[in-house]
VEXGUDO-512524 format. One line per field, with one value per residue (C-alpha): x, y, z; residue in three letters; residue number from 1. Coordinates in nm, 2 decimals, padded with zeros to 4 digits, m for minus. Layout:
<pators>
xx: (X; ...)
yy: (Y; ...)
zz: (Z; ...)
residuo: (ALA; ...)
num: (NUM; ...)
</pators>
This chain:
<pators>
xx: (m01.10; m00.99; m01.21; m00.98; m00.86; m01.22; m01.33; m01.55; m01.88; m01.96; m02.16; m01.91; m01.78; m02.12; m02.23; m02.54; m02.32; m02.04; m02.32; m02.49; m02.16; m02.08; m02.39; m02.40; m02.04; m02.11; m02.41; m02.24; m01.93; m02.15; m02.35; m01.96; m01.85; m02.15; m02.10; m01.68; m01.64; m01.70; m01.48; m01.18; m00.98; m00.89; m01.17; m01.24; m01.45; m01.77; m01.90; m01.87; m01.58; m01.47; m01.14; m01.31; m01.63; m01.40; m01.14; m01.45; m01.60; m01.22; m01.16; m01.52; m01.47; m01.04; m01.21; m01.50; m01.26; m01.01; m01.34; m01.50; m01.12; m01.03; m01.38; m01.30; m00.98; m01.09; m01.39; m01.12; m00.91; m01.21; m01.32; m00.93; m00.85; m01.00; m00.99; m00.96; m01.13; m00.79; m00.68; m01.03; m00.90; m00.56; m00.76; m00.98; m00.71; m00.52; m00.81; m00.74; m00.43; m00.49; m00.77; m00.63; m00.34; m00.48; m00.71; m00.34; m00.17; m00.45; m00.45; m00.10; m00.09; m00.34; m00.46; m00.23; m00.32; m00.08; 00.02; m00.08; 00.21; 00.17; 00.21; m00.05; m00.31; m00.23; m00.33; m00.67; m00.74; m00.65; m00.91; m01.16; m01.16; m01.20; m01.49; m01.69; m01.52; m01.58; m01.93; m02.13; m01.95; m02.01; m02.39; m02.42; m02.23; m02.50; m02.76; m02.65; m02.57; m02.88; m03.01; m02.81; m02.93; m03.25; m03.22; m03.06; m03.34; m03.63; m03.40; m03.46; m03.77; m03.88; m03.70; m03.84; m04.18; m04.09; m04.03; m04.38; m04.55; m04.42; m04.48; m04.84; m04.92; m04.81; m05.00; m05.32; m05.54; m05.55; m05.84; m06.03; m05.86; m05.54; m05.70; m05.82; m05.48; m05.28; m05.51; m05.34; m04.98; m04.84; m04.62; m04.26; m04.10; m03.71; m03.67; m03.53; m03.74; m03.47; m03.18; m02.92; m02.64; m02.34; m02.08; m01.71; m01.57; m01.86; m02.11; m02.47; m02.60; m02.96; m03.22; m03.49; m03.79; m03.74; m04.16; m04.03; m03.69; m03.74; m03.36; m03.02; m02.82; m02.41; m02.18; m01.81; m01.74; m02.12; m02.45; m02.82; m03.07; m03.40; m03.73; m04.09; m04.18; m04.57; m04.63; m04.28; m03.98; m03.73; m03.35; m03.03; m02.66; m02.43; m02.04; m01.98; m01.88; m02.15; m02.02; m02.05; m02.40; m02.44; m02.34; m02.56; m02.87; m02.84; m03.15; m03.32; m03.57; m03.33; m03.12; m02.80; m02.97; m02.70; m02.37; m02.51; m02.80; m03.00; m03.37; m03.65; m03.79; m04.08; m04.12; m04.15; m04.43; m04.33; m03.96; m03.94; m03.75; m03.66; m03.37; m03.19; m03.20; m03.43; m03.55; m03.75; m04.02; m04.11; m04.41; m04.38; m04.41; m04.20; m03.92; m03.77; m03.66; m03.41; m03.15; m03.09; m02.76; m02.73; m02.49; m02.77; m03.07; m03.07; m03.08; m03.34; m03.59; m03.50; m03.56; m03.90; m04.03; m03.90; m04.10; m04.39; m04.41; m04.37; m04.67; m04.87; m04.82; m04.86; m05.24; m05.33; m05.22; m05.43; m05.76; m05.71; m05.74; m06.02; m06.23; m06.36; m06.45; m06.63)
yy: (07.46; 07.12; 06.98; 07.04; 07.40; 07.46; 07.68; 07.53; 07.66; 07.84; 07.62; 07.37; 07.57; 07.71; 07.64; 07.49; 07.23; 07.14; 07.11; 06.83; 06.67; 06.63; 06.45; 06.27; 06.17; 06.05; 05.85; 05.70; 05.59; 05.42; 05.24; 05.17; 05.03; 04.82; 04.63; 04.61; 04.55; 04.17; 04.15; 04.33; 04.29; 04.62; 04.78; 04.90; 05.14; 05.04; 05.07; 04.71; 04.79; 05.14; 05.20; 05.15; 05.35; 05.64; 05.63; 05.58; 05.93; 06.06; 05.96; 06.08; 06.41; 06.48; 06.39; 06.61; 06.94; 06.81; 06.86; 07.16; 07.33; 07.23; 07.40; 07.71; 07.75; 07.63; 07.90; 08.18; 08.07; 08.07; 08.40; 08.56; 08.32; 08.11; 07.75; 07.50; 07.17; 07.00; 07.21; 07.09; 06.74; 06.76; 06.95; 06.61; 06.39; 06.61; 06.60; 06.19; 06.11; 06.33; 06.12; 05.80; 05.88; 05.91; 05.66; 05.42; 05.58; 05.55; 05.14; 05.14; 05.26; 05.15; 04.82; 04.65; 04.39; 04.08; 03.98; 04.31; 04.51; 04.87; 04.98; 04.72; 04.87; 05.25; 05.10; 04.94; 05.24; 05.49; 05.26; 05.25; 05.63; 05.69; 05.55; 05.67; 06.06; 06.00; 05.84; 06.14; 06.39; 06.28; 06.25; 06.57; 06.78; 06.60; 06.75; 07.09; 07.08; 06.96; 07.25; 07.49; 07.37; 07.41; 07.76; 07.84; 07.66; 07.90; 08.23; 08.11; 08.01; 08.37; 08.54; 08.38; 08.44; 08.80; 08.80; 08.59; 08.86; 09.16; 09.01; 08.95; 09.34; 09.46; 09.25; 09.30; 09.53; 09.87; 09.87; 10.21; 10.32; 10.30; 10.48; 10.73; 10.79; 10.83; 11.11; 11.35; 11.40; 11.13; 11.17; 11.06; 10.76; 10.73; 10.46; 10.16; 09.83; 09.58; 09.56; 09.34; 09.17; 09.05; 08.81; 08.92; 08.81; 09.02; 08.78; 08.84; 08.62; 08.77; 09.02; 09.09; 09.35; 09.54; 09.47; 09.10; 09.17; 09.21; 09.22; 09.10; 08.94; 08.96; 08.68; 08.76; 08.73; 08.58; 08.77; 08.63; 08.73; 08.75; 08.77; 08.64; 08.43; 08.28; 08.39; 08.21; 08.37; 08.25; 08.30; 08.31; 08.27; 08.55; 08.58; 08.94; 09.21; 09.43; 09.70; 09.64; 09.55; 09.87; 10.06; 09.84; 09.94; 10.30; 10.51; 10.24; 10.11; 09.92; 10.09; 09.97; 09.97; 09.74; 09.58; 09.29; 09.42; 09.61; 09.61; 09.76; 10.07; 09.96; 09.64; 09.75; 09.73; 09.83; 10.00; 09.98; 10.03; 09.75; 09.75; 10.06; 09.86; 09.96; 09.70; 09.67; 09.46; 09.32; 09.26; 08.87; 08.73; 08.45; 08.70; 08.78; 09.14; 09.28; 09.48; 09.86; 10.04; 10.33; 10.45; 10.40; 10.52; 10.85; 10.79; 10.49; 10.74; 11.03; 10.80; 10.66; 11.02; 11.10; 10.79; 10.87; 11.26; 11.07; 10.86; 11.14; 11.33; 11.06; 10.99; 11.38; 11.34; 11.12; 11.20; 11.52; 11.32; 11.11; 11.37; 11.54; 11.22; 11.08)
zz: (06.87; 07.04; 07.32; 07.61; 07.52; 07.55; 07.83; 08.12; 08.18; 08.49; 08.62; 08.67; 08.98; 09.13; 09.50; 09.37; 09.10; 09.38; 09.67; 09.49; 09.37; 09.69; 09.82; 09.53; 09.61; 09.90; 09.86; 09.59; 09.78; 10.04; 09.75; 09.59; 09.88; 10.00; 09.68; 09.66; 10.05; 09.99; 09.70; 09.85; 10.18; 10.15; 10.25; 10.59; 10.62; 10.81; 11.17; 11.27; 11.56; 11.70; 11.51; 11.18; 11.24; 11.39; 11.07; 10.82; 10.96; 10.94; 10.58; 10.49; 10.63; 10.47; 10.18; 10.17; 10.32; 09.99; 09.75; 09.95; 09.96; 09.59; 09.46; 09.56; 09.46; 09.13; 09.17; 09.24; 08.97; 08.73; 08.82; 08.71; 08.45; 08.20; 08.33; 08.04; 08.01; 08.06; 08.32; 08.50; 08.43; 08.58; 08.87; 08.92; 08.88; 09.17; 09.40; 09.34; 09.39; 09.72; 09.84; 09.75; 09.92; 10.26; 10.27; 10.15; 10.47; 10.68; 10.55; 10.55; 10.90; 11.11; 10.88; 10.77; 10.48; 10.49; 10.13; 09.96; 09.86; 09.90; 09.56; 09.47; 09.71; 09.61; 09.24; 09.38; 09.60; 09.27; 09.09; 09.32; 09.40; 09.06; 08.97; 09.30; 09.16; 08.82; 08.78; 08.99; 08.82; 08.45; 08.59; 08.78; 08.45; 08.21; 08.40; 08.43; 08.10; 08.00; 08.22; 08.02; 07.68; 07.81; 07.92; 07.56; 07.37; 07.58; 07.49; 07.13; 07.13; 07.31; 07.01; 06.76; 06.90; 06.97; 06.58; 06.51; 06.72; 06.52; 06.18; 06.27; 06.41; 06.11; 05.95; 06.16; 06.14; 06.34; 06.61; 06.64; 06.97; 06.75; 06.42; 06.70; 06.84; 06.50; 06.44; 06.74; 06.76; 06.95; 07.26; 07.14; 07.32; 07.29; 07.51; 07.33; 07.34; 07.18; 07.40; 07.23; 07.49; 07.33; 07.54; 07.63; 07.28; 07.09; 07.01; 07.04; 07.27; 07.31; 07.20; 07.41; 07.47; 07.76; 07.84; 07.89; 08.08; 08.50; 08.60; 08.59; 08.87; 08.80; 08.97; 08.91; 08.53; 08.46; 08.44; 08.52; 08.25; 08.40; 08.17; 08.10; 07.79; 07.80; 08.15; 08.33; 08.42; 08.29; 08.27; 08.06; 08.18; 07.97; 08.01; 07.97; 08.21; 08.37; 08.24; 07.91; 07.95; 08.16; 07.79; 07.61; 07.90; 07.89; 07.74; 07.86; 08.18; 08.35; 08.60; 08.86; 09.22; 09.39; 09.26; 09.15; 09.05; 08.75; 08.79; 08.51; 08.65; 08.48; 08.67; 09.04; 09.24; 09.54; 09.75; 10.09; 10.38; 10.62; 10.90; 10.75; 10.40; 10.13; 09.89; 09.57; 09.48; 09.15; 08.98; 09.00; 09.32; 09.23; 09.25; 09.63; 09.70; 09.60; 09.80; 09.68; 09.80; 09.93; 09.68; 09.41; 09.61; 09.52; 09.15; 09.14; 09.35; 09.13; 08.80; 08.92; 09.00; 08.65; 08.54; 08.71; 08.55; 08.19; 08.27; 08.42; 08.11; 07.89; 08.03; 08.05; 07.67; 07.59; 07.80; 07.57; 07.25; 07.35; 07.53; 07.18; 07.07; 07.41)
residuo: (UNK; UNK; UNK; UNK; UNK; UNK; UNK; UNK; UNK; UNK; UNK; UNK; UNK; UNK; UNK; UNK; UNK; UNK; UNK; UNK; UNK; UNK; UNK; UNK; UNK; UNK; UNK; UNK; UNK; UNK; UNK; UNK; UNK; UNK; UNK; UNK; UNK; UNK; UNK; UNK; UNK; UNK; UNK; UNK; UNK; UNK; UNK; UNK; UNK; UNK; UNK; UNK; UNK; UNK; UNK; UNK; UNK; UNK; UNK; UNK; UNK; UNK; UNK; UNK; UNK; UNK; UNK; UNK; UNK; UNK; UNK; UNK; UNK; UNK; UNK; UNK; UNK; UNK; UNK; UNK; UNK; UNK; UNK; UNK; UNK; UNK; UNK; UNK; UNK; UNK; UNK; UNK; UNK; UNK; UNK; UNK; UNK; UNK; UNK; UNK; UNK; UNK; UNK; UNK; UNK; UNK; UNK; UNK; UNK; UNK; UNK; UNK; UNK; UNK; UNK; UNK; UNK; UNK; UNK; UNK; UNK; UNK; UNK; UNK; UNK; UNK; UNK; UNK; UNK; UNK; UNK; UNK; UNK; UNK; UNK; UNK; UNK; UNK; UNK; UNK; UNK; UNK; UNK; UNK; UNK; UNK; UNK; UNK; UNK; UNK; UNK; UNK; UNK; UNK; UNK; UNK; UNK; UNK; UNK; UNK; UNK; UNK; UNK; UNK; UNK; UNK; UNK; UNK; UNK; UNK; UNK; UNK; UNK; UNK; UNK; UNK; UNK; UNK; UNK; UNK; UNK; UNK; UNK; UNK; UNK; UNK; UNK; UNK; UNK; UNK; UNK; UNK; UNK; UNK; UNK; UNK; UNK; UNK; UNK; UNK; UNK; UNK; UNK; UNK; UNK; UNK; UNK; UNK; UNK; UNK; UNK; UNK; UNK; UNK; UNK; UNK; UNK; UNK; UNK; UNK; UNK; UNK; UNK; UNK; UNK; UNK; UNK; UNK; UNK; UNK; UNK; UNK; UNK; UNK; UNK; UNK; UNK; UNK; UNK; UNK; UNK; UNK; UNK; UNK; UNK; UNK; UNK; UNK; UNK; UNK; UNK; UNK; UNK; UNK; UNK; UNK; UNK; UNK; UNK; UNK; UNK; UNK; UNK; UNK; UNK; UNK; UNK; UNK; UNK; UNK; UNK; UNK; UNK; UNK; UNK; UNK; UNK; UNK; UNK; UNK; UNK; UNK; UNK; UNK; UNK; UNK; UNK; UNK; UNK; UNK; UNK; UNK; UNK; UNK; UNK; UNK; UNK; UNK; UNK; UNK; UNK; UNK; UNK; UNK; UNK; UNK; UNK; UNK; UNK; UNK; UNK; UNK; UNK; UNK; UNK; UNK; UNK; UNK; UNK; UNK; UNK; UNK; UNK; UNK; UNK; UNK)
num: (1; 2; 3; 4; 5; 6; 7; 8; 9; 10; 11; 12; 13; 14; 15; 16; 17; 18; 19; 20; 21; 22; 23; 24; 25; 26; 27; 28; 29; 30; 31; 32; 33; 34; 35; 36; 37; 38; 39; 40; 41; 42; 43; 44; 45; 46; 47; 48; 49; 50; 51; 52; 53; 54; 55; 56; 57; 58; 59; 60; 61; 62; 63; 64; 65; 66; 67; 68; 69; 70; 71; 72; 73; 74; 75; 76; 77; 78; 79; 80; 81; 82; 83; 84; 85; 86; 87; 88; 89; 90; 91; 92; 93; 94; 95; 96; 97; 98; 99; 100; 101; 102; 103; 104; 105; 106; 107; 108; 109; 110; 111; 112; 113; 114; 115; 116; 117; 118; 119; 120; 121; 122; 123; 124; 125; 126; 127; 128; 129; 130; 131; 132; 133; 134; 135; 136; 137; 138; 139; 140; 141; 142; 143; 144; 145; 146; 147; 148; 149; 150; 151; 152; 153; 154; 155; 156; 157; 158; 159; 160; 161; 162; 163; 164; 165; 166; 167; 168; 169; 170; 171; 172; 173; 174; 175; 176; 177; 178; 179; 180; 181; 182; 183; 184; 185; 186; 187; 188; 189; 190; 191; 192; 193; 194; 195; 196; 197; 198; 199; 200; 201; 202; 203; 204; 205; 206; 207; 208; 209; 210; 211; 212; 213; 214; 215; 216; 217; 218; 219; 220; 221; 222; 223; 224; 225; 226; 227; 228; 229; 230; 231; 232; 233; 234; 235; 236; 237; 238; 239; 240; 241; 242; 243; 244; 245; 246; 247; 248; 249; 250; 251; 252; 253; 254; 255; 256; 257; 258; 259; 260; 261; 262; 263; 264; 265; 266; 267; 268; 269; 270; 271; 272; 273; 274; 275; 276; 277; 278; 279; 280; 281; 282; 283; 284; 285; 286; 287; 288; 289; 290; 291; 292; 293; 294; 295; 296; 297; 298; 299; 300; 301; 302; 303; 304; 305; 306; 307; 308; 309; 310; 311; 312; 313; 314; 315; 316; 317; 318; 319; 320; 321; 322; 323; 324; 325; 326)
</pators>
């Protein structure tokens, strides 16, 4: 598949990715100008007199709504629609010409250059608002993405251990607790352990044990793996709808509580009740609460009580294997 009929990731639209583009913008533009302003007659942003401190904060602040407003269109656009990598282009070229166009007005109207043509200092301006849009955005997308690679490498490097791990219990020897156990009929567990998630076009994406897997967050089109490899929690991004991960879930510990989010039943520590709102607590303090609706109430009590019986049983079952022996 070409480059530009490639699809952007979502990261490229988050709060987090545009907030910090448009600081970086910013402190950019001031470094940008700092250097040019000498070099150019053009430039006239500063706070030397009045009129040019009072259109600097004007420009500054059209130009930051334009970014702010064209973000999240682009973020509702994204959500219904596949947004290409040229599409993004022509959408950053757009948010350009825009800017470039009233800060050439606002020079146009207000101050006037003598001997500059104003086709020659919409070309400048163009120029110069492209470099101070381009150069943060190239650096802020190699970080994410570098963020992203990083999040990909950990998901692959927890499977392969997961794999390393079950190659060397079979290979192990039994301990005696185990020998004692395989000697009494076994309560049977049908609760899946692997949980395979597949992305919207089918693809499997990750396989994980549900002992390592604390929740999922979903955003729109994206969901927000959640799990533990060598003591950190860690997490995946996965484009897939959550109901198809729902399908892939049931049988399984993890259950809906909220709309945008399925928790392991297996993994709470603690539900509470604050302000009319119930919430769950995790296992991991690193992890804040998380909100339980009161559509899904009902079922996550009902499913830990259920929980809690299975474990009850499970330990009477086995005090009565171990008491002839002890």
């Amino acid at each position: 598949m070409p480059l530009v009929d490639r699809e952007i990731p979502k990261f490229m639209v988050s709060r987090k990715y545009i907030s910090v583009l448009i600081v970086l913008i910013i402190l950019f533009s001031v470094l940008f100008l700092l250097i040019y302003k000498p070099f150019s007659m053009a430039v006239w942003l500063g706070s030397s007199q009045t009129l040019n401190f009072s259109f600097t904060i004007l420009f500054y602040l059209s130009a930051i709504v334009i970014l702010i407003v064209s973000r999240v269109l682009m973020y509702g656009v994204h959500n219904r629609l596949e947004v290409k990598l040229m599409t993004y282009i022509l959408w950053l070229l757009a948010e350009n010409i825009v800017i470039s166009l009233i800060y050439t007005l606002i020079t146009v109207n207000f101050f006037p250059m003598p001997g500059i043509e104003t086709s020659m200092l919409a070309t400048r301006t163009v120029m110069c608002v492209t470099i101070i849009l381009t150069i943060p955005n190239v650096f802020v997308m190699c970080y994410a993405m570098y963020c992203a690679k990083c999040e990909e490498l950990e998901a692959i490097q927890y499977q392969y251990q997961q794999l390393e791990n079950k190659y060397h219990l079979l290979d192990s020897r039994q301990s005696d607790l185990r020998a004692v156990a395989a000697t009494v009929t076994p309560m049977r567990d049908d609760t899946p352990k692997m949980i395979n998630l597949h992305d919207n076009n089918g693809t499997l994406r990750l396989s994980i044990n549900t002992d390592a897997l604390y929740y999922l967050e979903s955003e729109d089109n994206y969901i927000k793996v959640y799990y533990k490899h060598n003591e950190k929690l860690l997490s995946y991004m996965l484009r897939c709808r959550t109901r198809s991960v729902e399908e892939s879930l049931k049988g399984t510990s993890m259950m809906r509580c909220h709309r945008s989010y399925i928790v392991n039943l297996n993994k709470i520590r603690l539900m509470e009740e604050d302000r009319r709102m119930h919430y769950i607590t995790l296992n991991d303090k690193s992890i804040g609460r998380i909100p339980v609706s009161k559509s899904y109430y009902d079922n996550v009590v009902a499913s830990l009580s259920a929980l809690q019986d299975k474990r009850s049983k499970a330990e009477i079952h086995l005090d009565n294997a171990l008491n002839p022996i002890l």
